[in-house]
C-alpha positions in Angstrom: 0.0 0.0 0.0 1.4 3.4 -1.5 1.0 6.4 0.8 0.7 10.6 -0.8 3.6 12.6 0.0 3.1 15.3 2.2 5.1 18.5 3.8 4.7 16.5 7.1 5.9 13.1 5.4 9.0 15.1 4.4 9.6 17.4 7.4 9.7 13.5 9.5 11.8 12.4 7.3 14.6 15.4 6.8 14.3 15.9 10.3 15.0 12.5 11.8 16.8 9.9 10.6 15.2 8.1 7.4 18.6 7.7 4.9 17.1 8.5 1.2 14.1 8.8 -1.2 14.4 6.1 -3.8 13.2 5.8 -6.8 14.1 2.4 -9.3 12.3 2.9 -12.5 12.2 0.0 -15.1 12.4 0.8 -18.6 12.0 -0.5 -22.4 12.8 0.6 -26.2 9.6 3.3 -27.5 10.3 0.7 -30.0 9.5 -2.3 -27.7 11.7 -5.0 -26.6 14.6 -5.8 -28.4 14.6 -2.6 -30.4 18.3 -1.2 -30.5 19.1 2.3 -28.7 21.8 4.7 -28.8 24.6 5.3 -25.5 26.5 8.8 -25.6 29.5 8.3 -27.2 32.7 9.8 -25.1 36.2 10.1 -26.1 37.3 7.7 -29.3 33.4 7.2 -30.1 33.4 4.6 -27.6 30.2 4.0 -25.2 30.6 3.6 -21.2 30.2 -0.1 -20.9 31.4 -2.1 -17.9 30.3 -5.4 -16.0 27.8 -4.4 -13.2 26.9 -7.2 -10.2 23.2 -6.6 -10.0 22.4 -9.2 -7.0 24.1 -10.4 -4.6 24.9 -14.0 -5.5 24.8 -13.5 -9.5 27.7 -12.8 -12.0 28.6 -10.1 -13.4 26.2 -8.9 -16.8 27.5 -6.4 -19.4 25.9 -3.1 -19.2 26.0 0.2 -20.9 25.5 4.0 -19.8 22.5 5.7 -21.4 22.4 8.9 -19.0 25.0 9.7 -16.8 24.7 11.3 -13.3 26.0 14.9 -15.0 23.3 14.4 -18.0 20.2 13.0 -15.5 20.5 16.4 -13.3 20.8 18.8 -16.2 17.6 17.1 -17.3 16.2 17.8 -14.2 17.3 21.0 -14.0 16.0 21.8 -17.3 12.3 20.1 -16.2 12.1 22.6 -13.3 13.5 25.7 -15.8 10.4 24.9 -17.8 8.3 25.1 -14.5 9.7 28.1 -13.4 8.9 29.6 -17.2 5.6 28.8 -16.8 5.3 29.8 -13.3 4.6 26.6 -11.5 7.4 26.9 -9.5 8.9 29.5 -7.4 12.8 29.5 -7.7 15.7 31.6 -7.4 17.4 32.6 -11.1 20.4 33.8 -12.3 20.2 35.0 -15.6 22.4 36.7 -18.2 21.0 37.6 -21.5 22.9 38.3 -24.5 20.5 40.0 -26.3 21.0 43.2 -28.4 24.6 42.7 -29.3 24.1 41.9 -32.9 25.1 38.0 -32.2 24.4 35.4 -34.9 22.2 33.7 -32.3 20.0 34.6 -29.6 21.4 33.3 -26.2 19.9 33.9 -22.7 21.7 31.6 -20.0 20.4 31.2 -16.4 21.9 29.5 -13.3 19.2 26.2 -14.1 21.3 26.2 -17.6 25.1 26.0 -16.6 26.5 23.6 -16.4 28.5 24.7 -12.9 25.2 26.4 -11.6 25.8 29.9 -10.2 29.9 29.4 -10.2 29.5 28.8 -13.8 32.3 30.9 -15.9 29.5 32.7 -17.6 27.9 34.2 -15.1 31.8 35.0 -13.3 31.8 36.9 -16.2 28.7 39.2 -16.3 27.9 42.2 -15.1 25.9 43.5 -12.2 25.1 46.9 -12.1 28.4 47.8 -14.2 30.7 45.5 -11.8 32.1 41.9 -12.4 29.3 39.7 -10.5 31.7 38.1 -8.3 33.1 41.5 -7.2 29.3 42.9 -5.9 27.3 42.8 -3.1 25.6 39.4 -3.9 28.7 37.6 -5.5 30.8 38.6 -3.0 28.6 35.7 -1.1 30.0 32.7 -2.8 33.4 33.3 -1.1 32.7 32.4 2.4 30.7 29.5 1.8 30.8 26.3 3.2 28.6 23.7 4.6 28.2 25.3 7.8 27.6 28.5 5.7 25.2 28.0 2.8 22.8 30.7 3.5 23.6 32.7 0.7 23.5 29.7 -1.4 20.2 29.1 -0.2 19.4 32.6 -0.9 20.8 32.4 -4.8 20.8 29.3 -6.1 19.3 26.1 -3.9 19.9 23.6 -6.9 23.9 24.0 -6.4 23.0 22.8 -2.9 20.5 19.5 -4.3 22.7 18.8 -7.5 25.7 19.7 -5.9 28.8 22.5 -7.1 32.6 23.2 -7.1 33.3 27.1 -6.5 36.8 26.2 -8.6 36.9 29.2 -10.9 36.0 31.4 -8.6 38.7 33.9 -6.8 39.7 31.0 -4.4 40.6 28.7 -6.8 40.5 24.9 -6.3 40.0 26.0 -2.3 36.3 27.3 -3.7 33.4 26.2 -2.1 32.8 22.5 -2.6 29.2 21.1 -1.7 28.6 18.0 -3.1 25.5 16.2 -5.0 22.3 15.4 -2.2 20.2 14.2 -5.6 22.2 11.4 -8.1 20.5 9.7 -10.8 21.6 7.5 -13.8 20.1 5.4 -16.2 21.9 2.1 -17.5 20.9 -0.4 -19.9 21.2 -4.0 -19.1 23.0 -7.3 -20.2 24.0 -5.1 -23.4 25.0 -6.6 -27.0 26.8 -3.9 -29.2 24.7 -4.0 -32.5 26.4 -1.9 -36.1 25.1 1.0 -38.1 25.2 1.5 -41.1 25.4 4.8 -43.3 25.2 5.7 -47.3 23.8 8.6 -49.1 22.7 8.9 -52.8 22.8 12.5 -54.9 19.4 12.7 -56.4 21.7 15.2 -58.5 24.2 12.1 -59.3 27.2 14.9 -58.7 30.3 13.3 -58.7 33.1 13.9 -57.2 35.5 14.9 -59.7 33.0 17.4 -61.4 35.3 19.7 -58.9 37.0 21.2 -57.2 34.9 23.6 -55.3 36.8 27.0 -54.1 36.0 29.3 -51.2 33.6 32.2 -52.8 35.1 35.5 -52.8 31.2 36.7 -51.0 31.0 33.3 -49.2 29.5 29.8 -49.6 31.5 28.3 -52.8 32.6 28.5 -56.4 33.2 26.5 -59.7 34.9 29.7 -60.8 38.9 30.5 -59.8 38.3 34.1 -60.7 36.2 34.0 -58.1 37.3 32.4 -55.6 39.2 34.2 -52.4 43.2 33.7 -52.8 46.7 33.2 -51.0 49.4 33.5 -52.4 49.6 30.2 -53.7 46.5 30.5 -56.1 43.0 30.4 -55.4 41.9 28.1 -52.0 39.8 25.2 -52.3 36.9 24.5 -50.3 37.5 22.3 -47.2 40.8 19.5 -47.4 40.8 19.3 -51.8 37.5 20.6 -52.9 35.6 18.0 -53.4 32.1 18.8 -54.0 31.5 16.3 -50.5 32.8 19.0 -48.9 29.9 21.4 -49.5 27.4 17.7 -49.0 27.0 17.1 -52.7 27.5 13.7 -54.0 27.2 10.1 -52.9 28.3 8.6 -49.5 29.2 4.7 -50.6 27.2 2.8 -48.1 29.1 1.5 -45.1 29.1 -0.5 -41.6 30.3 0.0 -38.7 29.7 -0.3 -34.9 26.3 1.2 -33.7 23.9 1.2 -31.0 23.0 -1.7 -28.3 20.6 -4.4 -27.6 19.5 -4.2 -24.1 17.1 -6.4 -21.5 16.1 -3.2 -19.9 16.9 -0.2 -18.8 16.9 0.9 -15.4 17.0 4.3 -13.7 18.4 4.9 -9.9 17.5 7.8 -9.0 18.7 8.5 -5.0 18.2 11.8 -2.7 20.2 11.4 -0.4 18.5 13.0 3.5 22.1 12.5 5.1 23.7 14.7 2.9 20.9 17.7 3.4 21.8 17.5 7.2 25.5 18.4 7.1 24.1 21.4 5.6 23.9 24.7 8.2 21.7 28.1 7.2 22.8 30.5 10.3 21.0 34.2 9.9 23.2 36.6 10.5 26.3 34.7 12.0 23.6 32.7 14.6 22.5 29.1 14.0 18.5 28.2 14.8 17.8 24.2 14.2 14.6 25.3 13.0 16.1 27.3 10.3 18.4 24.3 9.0 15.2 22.1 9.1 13.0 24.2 6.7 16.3 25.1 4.0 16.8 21.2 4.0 12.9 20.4 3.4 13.0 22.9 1.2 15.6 22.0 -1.0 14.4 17.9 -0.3 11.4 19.0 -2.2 12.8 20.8 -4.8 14.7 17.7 -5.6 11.2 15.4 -5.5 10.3 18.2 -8.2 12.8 17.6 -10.2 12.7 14.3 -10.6 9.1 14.0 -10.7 8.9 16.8 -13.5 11.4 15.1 -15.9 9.3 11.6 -15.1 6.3 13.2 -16.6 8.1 14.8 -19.2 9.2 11.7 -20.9 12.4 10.0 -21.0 13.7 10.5 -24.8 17.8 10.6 -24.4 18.4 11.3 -27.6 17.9 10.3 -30.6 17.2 6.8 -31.2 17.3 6.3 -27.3 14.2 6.7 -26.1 13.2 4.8 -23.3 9.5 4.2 -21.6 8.8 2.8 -18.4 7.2 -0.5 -17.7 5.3 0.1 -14.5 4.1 3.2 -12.9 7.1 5.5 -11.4 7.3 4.0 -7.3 9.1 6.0 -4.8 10.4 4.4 -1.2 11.2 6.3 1.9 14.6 4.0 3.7 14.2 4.3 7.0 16.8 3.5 10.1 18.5 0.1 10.0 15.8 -2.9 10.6 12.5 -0.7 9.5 10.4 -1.2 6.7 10.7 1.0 3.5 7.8 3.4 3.2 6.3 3.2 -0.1 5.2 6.7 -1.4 3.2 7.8 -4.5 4.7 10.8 -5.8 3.9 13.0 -9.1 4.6 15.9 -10.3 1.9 17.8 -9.1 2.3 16.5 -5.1 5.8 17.2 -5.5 5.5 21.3 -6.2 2.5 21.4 -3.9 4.7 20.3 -0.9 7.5 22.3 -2.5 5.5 25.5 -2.8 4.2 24.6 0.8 7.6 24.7 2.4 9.1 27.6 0.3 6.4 29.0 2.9 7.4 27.3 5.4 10.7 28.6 5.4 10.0 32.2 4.9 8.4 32.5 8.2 11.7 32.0 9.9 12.9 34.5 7.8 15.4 31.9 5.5 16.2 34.8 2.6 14.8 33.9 -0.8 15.5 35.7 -3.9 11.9 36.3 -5.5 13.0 38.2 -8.7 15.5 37.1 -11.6 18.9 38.7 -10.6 19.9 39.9 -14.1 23.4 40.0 -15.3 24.7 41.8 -18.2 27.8 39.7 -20.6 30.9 41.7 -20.1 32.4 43.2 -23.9 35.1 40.5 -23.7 32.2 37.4 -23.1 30.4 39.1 -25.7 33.0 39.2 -28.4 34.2 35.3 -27.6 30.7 34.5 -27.9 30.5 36.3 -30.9 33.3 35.0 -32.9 32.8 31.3 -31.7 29.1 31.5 -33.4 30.8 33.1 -36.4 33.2 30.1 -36.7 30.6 27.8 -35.8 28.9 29.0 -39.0 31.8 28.8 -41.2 32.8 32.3 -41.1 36.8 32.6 -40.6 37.5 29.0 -41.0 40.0 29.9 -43.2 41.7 31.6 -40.9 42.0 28.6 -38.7 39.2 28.0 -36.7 37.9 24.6 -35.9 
């Protein structure tokens, strides 16, 4: 029997001694079993696989990495961005917004977005109020914190304090502020068989590929023409390695095979918030510690991670492409208690989880936690403006010429 999370549910168990929400999701192919999905690739093209014990008294099975730890909480972190957009959430933002600087591409990054949280470089450097954020008032913050001073993290950014963040580009250094992750979640796929690909293209335009070469157009894009085409002193410059039309994608692609993708059992998703590691957490108020303070912050921030994992379960669970993954049974938290006690089985969705969020956001502002209510906007210095600038005009092709990658 499943019992509805509630603010006094959670306040019991932040406050006492239960160990974690859990939350072991079983999944399958969209496609249905057997249907072959996509890892990440990392370095070399290769997927994450190792050998995983899954029991106790069974041998090893092959598995594969489908979402890492890193990739599950900026999912998460972009399922509550899309609450806070739609106001369903209240939330502390850091935003800088790039707009009106004549760039290629419109670009508005908030604290929910990078990838280091509020001691992302991006926001480091921005602007507040014509200073370098992490030289005013509220930046000035991040240098004293701790976990017996996260107040101000509290205050700024609460996910840095769920998801976890390393202060290492920050005036201190590798000696920044280190607060590590309270919420980790993965997905793997099981007893995995690597499957092939294969790839081919044909030219409805039958080009072929010594109709060239193709030269770098004097007004951009490319030429047939040398007269033309831009120059060096060595003659006119061909488009990409030797101008073959390829490299503007004309032409065929012979067909080919090579490794691709994986056959899985199942997919499974552990997704762990961990109570323990909200407790070493301290929120004094002006220099003195209340329990009843550090009690509220941590449910707080225990039910902003319950929202975040709730809101990407409803949202769907489509990696990328060719990976996505659907779940088998409804989603089934548990509450682990002390040593010896039964796990509490909890129904939790998306729409409990911000109630009881929105509930001790409340909560906490009668003991007078500080909350930031409205987006603290940040303005991109000139020098983040201008390497933003000329890495979307390289990205586009612009200067690759010159030597850009």
């Amino acid at each position: 029997m499943s019992n509805q999370l509630t603010l006094d549910v959670l306040k019991k168990a932040v406050t006492g001694s239960a160990a974690a929400f859990r939350c072991l999701t079983e999944y399958q192919p969209a496609g249905g079993p057997g249907d072959k999905v996509f890892p990440p690739t990392y370095e070399g093209g290769k997927y994450a696989t190792e050998k995983r014990r899954l029991e106790k008294e069974s041998e090893p099975v092959d598995c594969v990495l489908l979402d890492s730890v890193q990739s599950q909480a900026n999912r998460m972190e972009e399922a509550l961005r899309d609450a806070w957009d739609r106001e369903q959430i209240p939330l502390p933002v850091i935003s800088v917004d790039f707009g009106g600087n004549d760039l290629a591409k419109s670009l508005r990054v908030t604290s929910l977005d990078a990838p280091h949280r509020i001691a992302d470089a991006i926001l480091r450097d921005s602007l507040l109020n014509g200073k370098a954020f992490r030289e005013s008032d509220k930046g000035k913050q991040l240098d004293h914190l701790d976990n017996r001073h996260a107040t101000a993290l509290f205050e700024l950014c609460p996910t840095a304090l769920v998801f976890g963040m390393w202060d290492s580009t920050g005036p201190r250094g590798g000696l920044g502020a280190k607060f590590a992750r309270a919420m980790v979640s993965e997905i793997v796929g099981i007893n995995a068989v690597a499957g092939v690909k294969t790839s081919s293209r044909i030219d409805p335009a039958e080009i072929r590929r010594d109709a060239g070469p193709l030269y770098v157009a004097k007004e951009g894009g490319w030429t047939l023409e040398e007269e033309d085409a831009k120059r060096e002193k060595s003659g006119p410059i061909k488009l990409g390695k030797d101008g073959k039309p390829s490299e503007a994608n004309h032409g065929n692609i012979p067909p080919s095979i090579g490794d691709g993708g994986v056959t899985i059992v199942k997919a499974v998703q552990t997704t762990v918030l961990s109570l323990p590691a909200l407790r070493r957490l301290r929120f004094p108020i002006n220099e003195k510690r209340d329990p009843r303070v550090d009690d509220a912050a941590r449910t707080v921030l225990a039910a902003l991670g319950l929202c975040a994992a709730t809101l990407f379960q409803e949202q769907g669970c489509d990696l990328r492409s060719r990976c996505q993954l659907v779940p088998v049974d409804a989603f089934g938290w548990e509450l682990i208690g002390k040593p010896g006690e039964d796990v509490k089985i909890l129904e939790i969705t998306a729409e409990t989880a911000v109630s009881v969020y929105k509930s001790a956001v409340k909560e906490a502002a009668k003991v007078k936690l500080p909350w930031m209510e409205d987006v603290l906007e940040l303005t991109p210095s000139p020098e983040l403006v201008e390497l933003v600038r000329r890495s979307q005009n390289l990205a586009a092709g612009v200067g690759a010429e010159e030597g850009g990658e």
